[in-house]
N, C-alpha and C positions, 0 to 999 in steps of 0.2 A: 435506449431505455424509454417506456412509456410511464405517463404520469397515472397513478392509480384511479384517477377521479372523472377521466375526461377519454376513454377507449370505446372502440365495438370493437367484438369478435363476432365471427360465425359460432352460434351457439351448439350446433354437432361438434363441429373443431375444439372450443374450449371445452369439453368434459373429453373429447378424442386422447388430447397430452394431459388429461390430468386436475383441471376444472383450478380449484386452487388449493393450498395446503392446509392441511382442518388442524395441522398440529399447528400451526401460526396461531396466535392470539390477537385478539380484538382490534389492533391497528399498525403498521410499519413494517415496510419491506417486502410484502403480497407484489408489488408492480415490481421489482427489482426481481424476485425468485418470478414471476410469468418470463421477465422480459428474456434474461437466460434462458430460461426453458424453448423458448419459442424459436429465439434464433440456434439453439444447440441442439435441437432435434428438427427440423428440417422446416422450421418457418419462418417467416421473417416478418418485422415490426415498418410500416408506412406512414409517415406524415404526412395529414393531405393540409398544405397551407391557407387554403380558403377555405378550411373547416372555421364553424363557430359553434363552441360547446359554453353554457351557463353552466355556474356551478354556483351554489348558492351556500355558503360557509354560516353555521350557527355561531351564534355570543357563547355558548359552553356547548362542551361533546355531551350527546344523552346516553355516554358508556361511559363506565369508570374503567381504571390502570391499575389493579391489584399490583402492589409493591411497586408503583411508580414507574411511567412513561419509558424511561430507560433501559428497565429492566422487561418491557415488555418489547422495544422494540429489538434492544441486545439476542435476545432470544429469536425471534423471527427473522433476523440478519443470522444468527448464530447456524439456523437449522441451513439458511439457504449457505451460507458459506460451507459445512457441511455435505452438502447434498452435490452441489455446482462447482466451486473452485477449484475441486482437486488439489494440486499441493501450494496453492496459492490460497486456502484456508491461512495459512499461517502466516503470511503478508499482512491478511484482516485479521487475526485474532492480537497479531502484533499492534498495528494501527488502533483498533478497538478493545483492549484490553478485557473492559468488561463484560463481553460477551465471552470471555475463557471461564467465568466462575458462577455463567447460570445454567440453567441444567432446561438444554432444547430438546429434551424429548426423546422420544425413537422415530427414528427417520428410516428405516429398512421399505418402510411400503416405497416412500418417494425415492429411493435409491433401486430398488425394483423397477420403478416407474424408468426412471431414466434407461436402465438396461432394456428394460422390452420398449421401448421406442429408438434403441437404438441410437443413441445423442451421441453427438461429436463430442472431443473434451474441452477443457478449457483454453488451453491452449490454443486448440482452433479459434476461440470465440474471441482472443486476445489476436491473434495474426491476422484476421481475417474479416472480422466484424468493426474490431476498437482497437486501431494497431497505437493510437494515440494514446491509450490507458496509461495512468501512473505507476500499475502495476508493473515489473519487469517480468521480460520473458524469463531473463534467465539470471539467475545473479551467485555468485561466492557466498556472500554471507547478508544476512540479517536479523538486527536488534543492533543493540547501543553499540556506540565505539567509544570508548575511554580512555583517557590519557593516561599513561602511567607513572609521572610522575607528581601532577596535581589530581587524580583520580576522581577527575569531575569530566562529564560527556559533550558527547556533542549535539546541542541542540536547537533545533528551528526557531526556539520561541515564537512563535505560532505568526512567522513572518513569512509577509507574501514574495512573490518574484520581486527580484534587484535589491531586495534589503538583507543587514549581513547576516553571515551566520553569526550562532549564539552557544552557548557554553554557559553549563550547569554542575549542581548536584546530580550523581545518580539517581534515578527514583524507582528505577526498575520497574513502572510502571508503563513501558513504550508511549504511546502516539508520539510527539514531538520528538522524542529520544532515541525513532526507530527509522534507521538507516541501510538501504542494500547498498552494497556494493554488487556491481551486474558485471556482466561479461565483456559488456561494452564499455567497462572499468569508469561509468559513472560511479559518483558517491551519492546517492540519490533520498530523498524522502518526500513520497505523496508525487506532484507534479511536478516540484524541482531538484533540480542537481545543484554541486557545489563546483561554482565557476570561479573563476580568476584570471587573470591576464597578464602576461611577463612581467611589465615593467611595475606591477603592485604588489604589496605585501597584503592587500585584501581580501577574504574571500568571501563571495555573496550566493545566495540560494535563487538560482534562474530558470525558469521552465525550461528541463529537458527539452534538448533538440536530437541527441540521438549522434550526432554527428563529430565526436571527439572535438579538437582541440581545446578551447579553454576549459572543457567540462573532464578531459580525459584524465584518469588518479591511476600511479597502479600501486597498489598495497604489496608489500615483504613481509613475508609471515616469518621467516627468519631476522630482518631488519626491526619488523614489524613499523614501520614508517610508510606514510599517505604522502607520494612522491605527484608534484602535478608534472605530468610530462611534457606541458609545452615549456614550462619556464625550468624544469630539473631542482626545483625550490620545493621544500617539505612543508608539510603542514604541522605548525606550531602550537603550544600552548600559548595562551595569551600574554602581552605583556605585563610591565606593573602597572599602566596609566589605564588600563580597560582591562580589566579580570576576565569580564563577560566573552570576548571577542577573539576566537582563533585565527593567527596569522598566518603568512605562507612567508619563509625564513631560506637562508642558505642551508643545506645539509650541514649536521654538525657532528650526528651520532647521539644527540642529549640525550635526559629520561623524556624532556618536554618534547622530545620530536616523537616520540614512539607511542603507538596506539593498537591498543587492545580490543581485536573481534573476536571475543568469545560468545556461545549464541548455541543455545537449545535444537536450532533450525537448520535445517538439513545445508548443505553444500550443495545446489544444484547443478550449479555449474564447475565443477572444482576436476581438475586437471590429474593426470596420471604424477604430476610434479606438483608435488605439494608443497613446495615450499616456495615459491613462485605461485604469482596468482596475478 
């Protein structure tokens, strides 16, 4: 990704893929939609480390945000998720909520654009450019998981790696509340997984490593139970001493061990055996 403020292009080149997007408005997300485009249709982005670029930041912007900052950057994230992601739109529209309820415009030119130059998909740009993305390649399910017998979810509370997971109200409004489950049977949200280790009843949110064991879960759509594979220990609703705090427990069969992924979002990765996953 290049920073919007601080680039050269060859200026044939930058109008060659498409210059930048006129349906974008006033500020956010223009370096994000170039930087996609560049490596997804057959160019690529350089750091030169002994560059030195000034940039000189004003006390106020001399543009205003019609209907506020959010709403104008939601929208120019909204078109390039649109335009770029392919079916990993829906990863961002989950994580960023508010960009599902503004209205990005018509995108057919920049969707043209892409086809006559020919761009790789997303996918390539995830295996091959940024295999270290949070996004997942491939996942079962995505959006909340919910416990079905306290019917409160599972959530990050906006905690970094090595600190625990958290458990809420539903809000139905995803970021913190939206979880894939991948292929590689992480339980996963943003850049971390949900780890734990035999001998604890803990379970903590740790940057994916990709690599199973303490991160490895495999969800029973028939059981419907979040089983961690290395210890054979379910994941629990909380006790009485920590409300907030989901456990990892012996299997029991309870309502507390049982969890609900239901979810608007396609099954990408989901098996000719459905009940099993």
């Amino acid at each position: 990704m290049k920073a919007g403020g601080l680039f050269s292009i060859d200026r044939d080149y930058f109008y060659q893929i498409g210059a930048y997007d006129t349906g974008m408005d006033i500020w956010g997300g223009e370096n994000l939609e170039m930087s996609f485009r560049v490596w997804m249709c057959g160019g690529r982005l350089v750091i030169t480390p002994c560059s030195r670029v000034g940039h000189v930041f004003r006390k106020t912007t001399p543009y205003t945000f019609p209907g506020g900052t959010s709403r104008i950057v939601d929208k120019n994230n909204g078109r390039l998720a649109a335009v770029w992601l392919d079916e990993w739109r829906s990863f961002y529209f989950a994580m960023f909520p508010g960009a599902r309820t503004v209205d990005i415009g018509d995108v057919s030119e920049r969707m043209k654009l892409r086809k006559d130059l020919k761009c790789k998909g997303f996918r390539w740009y995830l295996e091959h450019i940024y295999p270290e993305s949070p996004m997942p390649l491939d996942y079962h399910y995505l959006g909340e998981i919910r416990n079905e017998e306290s019917q409160y979810c599972l959530d990050t509370m906006g905690r970094k790696s090595g600190e625990m997971l958290g458990m809420g109200y539903c809000h139905g409004l995803g970021g913190n509340q939206v979880f894939a489950y991948t292929k590689r049977q992480q339980v996963m949200s943003d850049d971390n997984c949900l780890d734990a280790t035999s001998s604890s009843t803990t379970v903590k949110l740790v940057r994916c490593h990709g690599l199973g064991g303490n991160q490895a879960w495999h969800y029973s759509l028939v059981e419907r139970t979040i089983k961690h594979v290395a210890s054979g220990k379910c994941l629990s609703k909380p006790g009485p001493n920590d409300l907030t705090t989901p456990v990892l427990a012996y299997c029991d069969g309870s309502e507390g061990q049982k969890w609900t992924m239901d979810s608007k979002f396609k099954w990408q990765a989901q098996s000719a055996d459905d009940d099993e996953v």
